[in-house]
N, C-alpha and C positions, 0 to 999 in steps of 0.2 A: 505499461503505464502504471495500466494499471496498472503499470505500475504496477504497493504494493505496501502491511504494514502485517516484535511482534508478540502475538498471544502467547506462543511458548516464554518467552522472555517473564513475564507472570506464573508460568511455572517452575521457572527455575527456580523463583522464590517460594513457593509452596512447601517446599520441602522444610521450611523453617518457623511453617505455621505450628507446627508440633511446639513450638520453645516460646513463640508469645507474638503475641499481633503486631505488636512495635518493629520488632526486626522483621515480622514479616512483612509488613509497609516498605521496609529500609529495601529488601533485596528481591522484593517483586518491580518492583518503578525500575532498580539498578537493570535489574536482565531484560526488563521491558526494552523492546524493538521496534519494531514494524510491520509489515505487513501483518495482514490477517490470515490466522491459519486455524485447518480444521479441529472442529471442535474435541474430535476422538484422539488428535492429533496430541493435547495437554493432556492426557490421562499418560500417554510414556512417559512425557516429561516428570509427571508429579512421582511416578516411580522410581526413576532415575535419583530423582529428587532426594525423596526418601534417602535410598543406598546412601547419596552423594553427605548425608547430614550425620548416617550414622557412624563413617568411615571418617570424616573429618568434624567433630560436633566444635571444634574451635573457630570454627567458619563464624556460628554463632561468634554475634559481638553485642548482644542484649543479656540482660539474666530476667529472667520471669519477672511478670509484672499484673498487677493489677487487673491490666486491658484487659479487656473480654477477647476471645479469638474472632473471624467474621461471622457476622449475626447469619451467612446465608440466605437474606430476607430481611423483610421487615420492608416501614418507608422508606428510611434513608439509603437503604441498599438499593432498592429499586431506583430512586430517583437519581443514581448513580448512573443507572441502566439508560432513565432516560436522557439524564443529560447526555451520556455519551452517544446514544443514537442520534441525536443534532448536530454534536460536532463533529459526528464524521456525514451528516449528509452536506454541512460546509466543506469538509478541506479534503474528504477525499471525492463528494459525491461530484462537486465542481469539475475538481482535475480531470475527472474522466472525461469529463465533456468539453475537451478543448479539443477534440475532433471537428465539433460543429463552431467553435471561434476560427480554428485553421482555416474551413469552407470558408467563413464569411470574409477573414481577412483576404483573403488569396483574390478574389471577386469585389469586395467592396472598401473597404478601411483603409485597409496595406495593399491595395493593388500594385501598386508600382514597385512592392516587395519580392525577392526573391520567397517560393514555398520552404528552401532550408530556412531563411532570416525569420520567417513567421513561427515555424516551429521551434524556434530559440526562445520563444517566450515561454511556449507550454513545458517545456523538457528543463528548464530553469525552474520552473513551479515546481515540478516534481521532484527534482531535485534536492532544492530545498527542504519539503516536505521531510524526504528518504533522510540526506542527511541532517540537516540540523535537527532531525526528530533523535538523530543518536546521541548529538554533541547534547539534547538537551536535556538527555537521563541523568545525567550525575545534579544540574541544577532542580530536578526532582527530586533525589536524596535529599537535599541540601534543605530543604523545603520551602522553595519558591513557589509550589503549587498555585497558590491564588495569583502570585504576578502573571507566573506562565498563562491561565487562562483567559485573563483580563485582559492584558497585552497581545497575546492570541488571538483572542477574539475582536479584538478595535483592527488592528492589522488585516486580519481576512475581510470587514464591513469595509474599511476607509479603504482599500485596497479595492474593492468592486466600488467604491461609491468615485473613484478618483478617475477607475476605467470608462466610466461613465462619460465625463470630461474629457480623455482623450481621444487628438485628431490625430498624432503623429505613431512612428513606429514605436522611439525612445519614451513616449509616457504609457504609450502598451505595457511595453516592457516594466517600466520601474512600477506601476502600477499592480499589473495581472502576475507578471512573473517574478517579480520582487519580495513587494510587498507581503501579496498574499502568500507567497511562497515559505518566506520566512513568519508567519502568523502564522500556517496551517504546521508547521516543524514546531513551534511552542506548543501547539496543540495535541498533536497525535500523543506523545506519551502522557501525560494527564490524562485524557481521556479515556486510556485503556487501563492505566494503571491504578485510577482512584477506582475505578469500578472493580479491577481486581480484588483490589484488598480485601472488600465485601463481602466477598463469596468465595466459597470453596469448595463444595459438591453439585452448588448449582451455577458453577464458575463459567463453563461450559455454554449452557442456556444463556448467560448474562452477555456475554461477551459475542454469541453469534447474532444476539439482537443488535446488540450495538454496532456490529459492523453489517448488519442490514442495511443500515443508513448509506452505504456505499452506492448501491444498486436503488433506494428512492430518491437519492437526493439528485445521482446521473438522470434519472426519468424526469425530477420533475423538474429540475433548472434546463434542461434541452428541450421540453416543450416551454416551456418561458420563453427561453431563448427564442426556437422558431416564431410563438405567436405573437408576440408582442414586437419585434424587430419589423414584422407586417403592417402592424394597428399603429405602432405609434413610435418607430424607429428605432434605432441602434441604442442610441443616451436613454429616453429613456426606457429601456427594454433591458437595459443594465441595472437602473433606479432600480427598478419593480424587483427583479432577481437580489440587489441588495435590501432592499426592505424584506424582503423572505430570511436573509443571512441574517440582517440584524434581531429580527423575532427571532431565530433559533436561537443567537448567539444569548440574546437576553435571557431565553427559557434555561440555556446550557449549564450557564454560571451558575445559578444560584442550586440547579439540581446537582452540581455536582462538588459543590461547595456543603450542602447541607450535611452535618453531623464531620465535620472535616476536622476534631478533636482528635479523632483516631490515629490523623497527620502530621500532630503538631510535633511532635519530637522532629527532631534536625539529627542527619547521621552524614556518618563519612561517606560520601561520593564513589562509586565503583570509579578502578581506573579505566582510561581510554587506549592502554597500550597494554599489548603484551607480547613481547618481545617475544617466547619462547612459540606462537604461534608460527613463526617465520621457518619454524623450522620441524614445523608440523603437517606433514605431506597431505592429509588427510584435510585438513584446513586450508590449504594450497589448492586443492583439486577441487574443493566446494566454492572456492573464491574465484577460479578460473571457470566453474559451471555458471557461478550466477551471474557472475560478468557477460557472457555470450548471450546467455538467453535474455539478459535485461536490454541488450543490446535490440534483440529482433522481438521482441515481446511490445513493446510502446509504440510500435512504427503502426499495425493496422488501425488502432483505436486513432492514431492520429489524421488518419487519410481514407478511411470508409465514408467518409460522407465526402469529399472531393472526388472519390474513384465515383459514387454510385450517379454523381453530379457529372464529371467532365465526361467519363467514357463511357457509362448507362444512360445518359440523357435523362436520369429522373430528377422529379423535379424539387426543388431546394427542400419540401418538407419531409415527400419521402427520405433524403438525401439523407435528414439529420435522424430520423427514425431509423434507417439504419443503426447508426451508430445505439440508438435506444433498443435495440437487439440483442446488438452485442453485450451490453451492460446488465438486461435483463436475464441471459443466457449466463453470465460470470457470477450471478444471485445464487444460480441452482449448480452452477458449477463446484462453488465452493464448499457446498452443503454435501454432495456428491464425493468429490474429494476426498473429505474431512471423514467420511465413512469408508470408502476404500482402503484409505492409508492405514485405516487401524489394522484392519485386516491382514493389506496387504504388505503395510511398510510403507513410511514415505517416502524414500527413495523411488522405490517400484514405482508410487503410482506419479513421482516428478519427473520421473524416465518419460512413461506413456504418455504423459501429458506435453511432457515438450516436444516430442517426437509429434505427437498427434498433433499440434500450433505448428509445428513446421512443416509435416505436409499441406496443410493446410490453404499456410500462405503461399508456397510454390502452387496449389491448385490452386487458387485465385488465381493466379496468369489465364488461367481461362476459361472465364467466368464472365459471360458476357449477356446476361440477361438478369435481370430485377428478379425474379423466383429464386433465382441459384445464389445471388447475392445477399437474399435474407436469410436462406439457409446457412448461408457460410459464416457470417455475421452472427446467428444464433451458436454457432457450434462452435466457432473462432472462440467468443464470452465464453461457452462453458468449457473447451478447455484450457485454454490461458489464465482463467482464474486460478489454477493449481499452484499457478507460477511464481504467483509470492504470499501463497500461503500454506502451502506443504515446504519451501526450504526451512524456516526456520523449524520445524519438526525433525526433520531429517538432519540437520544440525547438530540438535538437544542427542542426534543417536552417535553422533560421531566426535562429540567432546569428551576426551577420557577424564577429566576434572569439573566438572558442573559447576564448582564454585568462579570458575571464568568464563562461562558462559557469557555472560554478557557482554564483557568486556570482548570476547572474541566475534562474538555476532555485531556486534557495533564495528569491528574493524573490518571484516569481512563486507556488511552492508555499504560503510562507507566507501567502499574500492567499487562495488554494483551500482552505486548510486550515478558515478561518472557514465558508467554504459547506458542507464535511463538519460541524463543528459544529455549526451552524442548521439544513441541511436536516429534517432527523428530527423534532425539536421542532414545528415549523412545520406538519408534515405532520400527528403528532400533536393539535394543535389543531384540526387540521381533520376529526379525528374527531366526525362524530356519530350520535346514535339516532334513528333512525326503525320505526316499528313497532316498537318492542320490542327492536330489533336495531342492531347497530354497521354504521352508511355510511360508506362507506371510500373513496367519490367524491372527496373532496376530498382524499383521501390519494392517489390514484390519477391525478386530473389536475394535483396539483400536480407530482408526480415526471415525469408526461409532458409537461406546459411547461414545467419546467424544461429538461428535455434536449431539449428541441424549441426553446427560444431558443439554449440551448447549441451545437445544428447548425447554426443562422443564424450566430452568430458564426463558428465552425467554416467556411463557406462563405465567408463573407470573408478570413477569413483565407488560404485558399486560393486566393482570387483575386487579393488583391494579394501573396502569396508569386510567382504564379507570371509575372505583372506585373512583380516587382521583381527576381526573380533571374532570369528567363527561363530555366529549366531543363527547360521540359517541365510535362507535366501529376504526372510522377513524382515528387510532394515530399511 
């Protein structure tokens, strides 16, 4: 599901903070992506970086200017930091916790729903999120900035205030999965990108705060969720969680708007194709890796609190605290990660980690007591967080041109993004009764073959990365 959103994408532009703040605005937003990745993770980037400006210096399309480079600090830079810790405890802290909407729908809202049809709502959220967060780097060039956030942000409130109101499956959908799907996609690249520009040695520090908001925002809308649906029901136990979004959203704006002069130039848009990609094996093989793993990666967070419910017998709060396990456990995973990689190469340590998510979820088949299920749920989060926030590191090592970076991460994510949309569904399908009881087998080895072909490709691609660059086993 987690998904996933990215930081390297701000390094790719780094490289051109050397020549003036302006263009570095222009081609940090451009390679800005998605998911979140470790923080040790943008230090190869920024050297890559470097090489990539002094071998191509025409890349540059600014001549020196006035600007200041990022101040590093100060107010406005912080309040960058916090706007963006807000908007992502809206649009990505939410997503995550459509594990615990799945339970409730499956039981009370959408009962009369099939569990694939329900899960159509949350993998359409995400979706959206993944992709139209890529379509809408070039309208950050462009500098829609303040549209993006404003419009962003009414779209992810009106979008919880509208779920509110629905009885049916169809206002679920255009509401939860729609709406706020396409508001949290305006969102994510602002969010990462205005705060980029800002900083530069303490870029690192900025950006792992702000995708904290991931992990407070999943704890504190899932205990909303559970206690409020108790005291005072479903509608309004959605109000309350929307008046939480609309305060962040109002705090959001204006912090990440403040000192936004640094923005006002308008540049040409990175492109969205690159042809010469198709015929790039190495691009092929990382497109075919994240495709799998995104596939089996979304399926637990969406059915840990239905498994700990239908076939634990625990009871609806523990059910969703599960899943506030798993979210808590992806907090320290990422951080963890983000240190490995440096060490060890992000490849190596997106090997380990898929590989570790897919035994994982194969041992969940037998897993039949509340103790063993918070453990797995704890260790599930920390290693799946790896999942979309070491690829785009591992990327930034396997692009021979930097200055397409983004435009290649953009094409590559968008072809991942369909796999975060179908996995869930599919999995869902594979729901069925026996004895009296929901079998959650084929929910359980599909997620574990999925990430288990995912670390095959994953192997190859390691193989011939380190075949073709001859760099060591450290990629």
């Amino acid at each position: 599901m987690p998904p996933s959103l990215d930081l390297d994408e701000k390094k790719a532009a780094e490289g051109s903070s050397s020549t003036t703040t302006e263009e570095h605005v222009v081609s940090r937003p451009a390679s800005t992506h998605q998911f979140p990745m470790g923080d040790e993770e943008k230090q190869e980037v920024d050297v890559q970086e470097d090489r990539e400006r002094h071998l191509n210096p025409l890349s540059t399309r600014t001549t020196e200017s006035a600007i200041p480079p990022p101040p590093d600090g100060g107010l406005h830079a912080w309040l960058k930091v916090f706007g963006g810790f807000f908007i992502y405890v809206n649009i990505w802290g939410f997503t995550l916790t459509y594990g615990a909407f799945q339970s409730y729908y499956r039981t009370t809202l959408l009962s009369s729903e099939t569990p694939s049809a329900i899960s159509w709502i949350g993998t359409v959220q995400a979706w959206l999120l993944i992709f139209f967060g890529v379509m809408s780097g070039p309208l950050f060039d462009l500098g829609y900035f303040r549209s993006m956030l404003i419009l962003g942000n009414f779209l992810v409130v009106f979008g919880i205030m509208m779920l509110s109101l629905s009885t049916t499956y169809w206002q679920v959908f255009l509401s939860q999965g729609l709406c706020m799907g396409l508001g949290a996609g305006l969102l994510y690249i602002p969010s990462l990108a205005l705060v980029g520009v800002w900083f530069s040695k303490k870029r690192a520090l900025a950006l792992g705060i702000v995708m904290s908001g991931i992990a407070v925002g999943g704890v504190i809308y899932i205990i909303m969720f559970d206690r409020l649906t108790k005291t005072v029901g479903f509608p309004w136990a959605i109000r309350g969680i929307g008046f939480v979004a609309l305060a962040a959203a109002l705090v959001s704006i204006p912090a990440l708007l403040s000192g936004s002069s640094m923005l006002a130039t308008r540049r040409k848009a990175r492109a969205l194709f690159d042809k010469s990609a198709l015929k790039d094996k190495l691009f092929l093989i990382f497109t075919a890796s994240t495709f799998f793993t995104f596939l089996g990666y979304i399926v637990p967070y969406f059915y840990i609190p239905t498994y700990a419910r239908e076939r634990l017998g625990s009871s609806d709060s523990l059910a969703l605290y599960m899943l506030v396990f798993a979210i808590a456990g992806s907090f320290f995973g990422r951080l963890i990660s983000g240190v490995f990689a440096h060490y060890a190469g992000p490849i190596v340590t997106w090997i380990l980690c898929t590989f570790s998510s897919g035994v994982l979820s194969l041992a969940w088949i037998s897993i039949d007591k509340e103790s063993n299920f918070i453990a797995f749920s704890v260790l599930w989060g920390f290693f799946s967080a790896a999942l979309v926030t070491v690829p785009s590191a591992a990327f930034a090592n396997i692009t021979p041109d930097l200055s397409r970076l983004g435009t290649r991460l953009g094409m590559s994510w968008s072809v991942s993004s369909i796999a975060s949309l179908i996995g869930a569904p599919i999995a869902g399908a594979l729901l069925r009764k026996k004895d009296g009881r929901t079998d959650f087998l084929g929910v359980q080895v599909w997620s574990g073959a999925c990430l288990m072909i995912g670390t095959c490709w994953l192997l190859v691609l390691y193989v011939v990365t380190v075949r073709t660059q001859k760099k060591g086993w450290r990629v």
